[in-house]
N, C-alpha and C positions, 0 to 999 in steps of 0.2 A: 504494500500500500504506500502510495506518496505520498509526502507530506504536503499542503495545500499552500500554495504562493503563486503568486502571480510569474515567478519565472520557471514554473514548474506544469503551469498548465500553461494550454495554448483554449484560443476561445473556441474549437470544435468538440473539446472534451465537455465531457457531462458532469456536474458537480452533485453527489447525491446526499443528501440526510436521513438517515434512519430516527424514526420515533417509536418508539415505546419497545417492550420488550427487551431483551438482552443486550443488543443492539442499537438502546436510545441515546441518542448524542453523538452517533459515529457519522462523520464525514468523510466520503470516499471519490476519490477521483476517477473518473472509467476513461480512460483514454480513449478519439476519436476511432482510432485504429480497430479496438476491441467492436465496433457496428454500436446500437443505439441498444443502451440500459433498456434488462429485461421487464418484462412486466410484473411480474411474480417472482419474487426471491424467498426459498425454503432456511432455514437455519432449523440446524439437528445438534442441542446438546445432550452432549453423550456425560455421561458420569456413574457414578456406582449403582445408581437405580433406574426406574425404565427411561428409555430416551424421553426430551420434551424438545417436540415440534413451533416454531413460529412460521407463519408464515406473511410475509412483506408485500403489499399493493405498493407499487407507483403511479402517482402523481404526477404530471409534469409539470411544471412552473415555466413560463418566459425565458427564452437563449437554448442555453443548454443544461437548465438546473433540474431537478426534481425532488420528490419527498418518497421515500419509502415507509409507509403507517402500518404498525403490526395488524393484522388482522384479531377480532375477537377471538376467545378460544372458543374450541367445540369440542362437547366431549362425544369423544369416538368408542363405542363398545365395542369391543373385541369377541365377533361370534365365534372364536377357535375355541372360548375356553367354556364349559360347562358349568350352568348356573350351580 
């Protein structure tokens, strides 16, 4: 990840902000190069217990900025396991 200044991006890249979730307050640069920030971004952390899923909507804002906003959670039942 780069760090964010004005001689490190050029104005085709996308400047994005992550809100809420694990992820809230991260600023990430996507270079022009990489094509146009996705629409949906998954984050999966893993730790000593079961995984915990976010998942990210973008926003686009004016030039080439956006917002990524966590999505609500939903709980998902697991039909493998027997009630």
């Amino acid at each position: 990840m780069r760090e964010l200044s004005e001689e490190t991006t050029s104005a085709e890249d996308a400047v994005l902000l992550f809100v809420g979730g694990p992820l809230d307050g991260r600023v990430e640069v996507r270079e022009a190069r990489h094509g146009e920030p996705l629409p949906t971004i998954t984050h999966v952390h893993l730790h000593g217990g079961p995984k915990v899923v976010h998942r990210y909507d973008l926003t686009t804002l004016r030039g080439s900025a956006g917002v990524y906003t966590v999505r609500p959670r939903q709980s998902v039942r697991d039909e493998s396991v027997a009630d």
